[in-house]
N, C-alpha and C positions, 0 to 999 in steps of 0.2 A: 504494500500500500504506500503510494506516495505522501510524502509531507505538503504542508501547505508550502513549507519554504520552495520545498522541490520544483513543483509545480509554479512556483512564481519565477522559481531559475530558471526552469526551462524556456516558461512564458518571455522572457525577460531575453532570453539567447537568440530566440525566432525573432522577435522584433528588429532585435537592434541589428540581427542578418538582413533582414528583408530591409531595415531603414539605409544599413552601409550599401546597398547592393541598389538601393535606390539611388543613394547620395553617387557612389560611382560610376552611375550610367549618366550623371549631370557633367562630373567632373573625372572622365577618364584618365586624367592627366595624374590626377592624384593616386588614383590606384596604380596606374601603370609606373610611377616612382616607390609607391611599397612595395611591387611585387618586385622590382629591381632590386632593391636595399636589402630582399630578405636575405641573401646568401652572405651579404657583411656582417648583416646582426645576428646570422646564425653564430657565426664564426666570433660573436664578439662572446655571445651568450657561452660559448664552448669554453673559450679559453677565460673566461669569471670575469670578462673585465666587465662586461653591465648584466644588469637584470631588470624584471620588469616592478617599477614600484607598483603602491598601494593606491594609486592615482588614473593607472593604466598609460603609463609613459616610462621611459626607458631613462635608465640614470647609469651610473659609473659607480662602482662599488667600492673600489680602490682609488690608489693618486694615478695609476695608468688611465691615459685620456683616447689613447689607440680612436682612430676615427669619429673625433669629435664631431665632424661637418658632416656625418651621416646619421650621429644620433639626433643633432642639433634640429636634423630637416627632417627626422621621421617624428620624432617627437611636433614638430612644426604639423606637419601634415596628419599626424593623428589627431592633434586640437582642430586642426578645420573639421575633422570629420565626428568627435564629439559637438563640436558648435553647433552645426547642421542636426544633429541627432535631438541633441536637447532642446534648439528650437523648437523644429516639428514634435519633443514630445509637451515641450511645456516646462522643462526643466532648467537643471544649470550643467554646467561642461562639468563640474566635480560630481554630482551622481552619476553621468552617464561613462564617465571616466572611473569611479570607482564600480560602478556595475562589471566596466570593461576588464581591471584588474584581476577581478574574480574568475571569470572567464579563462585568463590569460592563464592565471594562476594553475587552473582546470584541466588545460592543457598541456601546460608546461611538462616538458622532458626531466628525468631525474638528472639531477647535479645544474640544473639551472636555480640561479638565485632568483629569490623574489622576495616582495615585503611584505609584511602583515600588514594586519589595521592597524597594531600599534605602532608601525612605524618601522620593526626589529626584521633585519636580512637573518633569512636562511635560504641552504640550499634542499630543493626538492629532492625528498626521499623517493 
C-alpha cells in the first residue's frame, strides 16, 4: 500500500517531467546545453569534486574548482528551468528546486555526494 507521501512523490515526479518537457520544447536551446554538459558533470560527480545540493543545483565539495564555467552555466540553466516550472505552478524557484533535489537524490548512483535538508554532504550508499 502506498503512503500518502509516496503518492504525492510520485504525483510530484510526472508533473515536473511533463512541465520540463514542456519548458524544453519552448526552449531547445536549453536542453540541448544539459544534454551536452552531462558527460563533464558525470565525470565531475565520479571523481567527488561536486554533488548535487539540497536546492537541486550543483556545488563543489572541496577547494578543487575543476570546470567551474560548466557548473556555473548548468547550474544557470537549471534556475531558468525551475523559474519556468514555478511560474506555471504558482510557486517559488526554492520548492521547485528542493522538490528537484529529492528526485536527484532518488537517482543518484552510489558514491555520489549529495546534501541533506540539513545542509550535511554524504556520499550515497
Amino acid at each position: 500500500m502506498m503512503t500518502h507521501k509516496k503518492v504525492i512523490a510520485i504525483l510530484s515526479v510526472l508533473i515536473l517531467g511533463i512541465l520540463i518537457t514542456n519548458l524544453y520544447s519552448a526552449s531547445d536551446s536549453i536542453k540541448q546545453r544539459m544534454i551536452d554538459r552531462l558527460p563533464v558533470i558525470k565525470a565531475l560527480k565520479d571523481k567527488g569534486i561536486i554533488g548535487e545540493n539540497n536546492l537541486g543545483f550543483l556545488e563543489f565539495i572541496g577547494s578543487q574548482k575543476e570546470k567551474a564555467d560548466v557548473v556555473a552555466a548548468e547550474n544557470m540553466d537549471r534556475k531558468s528551468v525551475y523559474e519556468a516550472i514555478a511560474k506555471n505552478q504558482g510557486t517559488t524557484v526554492e520548492v521547485v528546486g528542493k522538490h528537484r533535489a529529492a528526485q536527484i537524490a532518488g537517482m543518484a548512483q552510489a558514491g555520489e555526494w549529495l546534501q541533506d535538508a540539513n545542509g550535511k554532504w554524504y556520499k550515497k550508499q
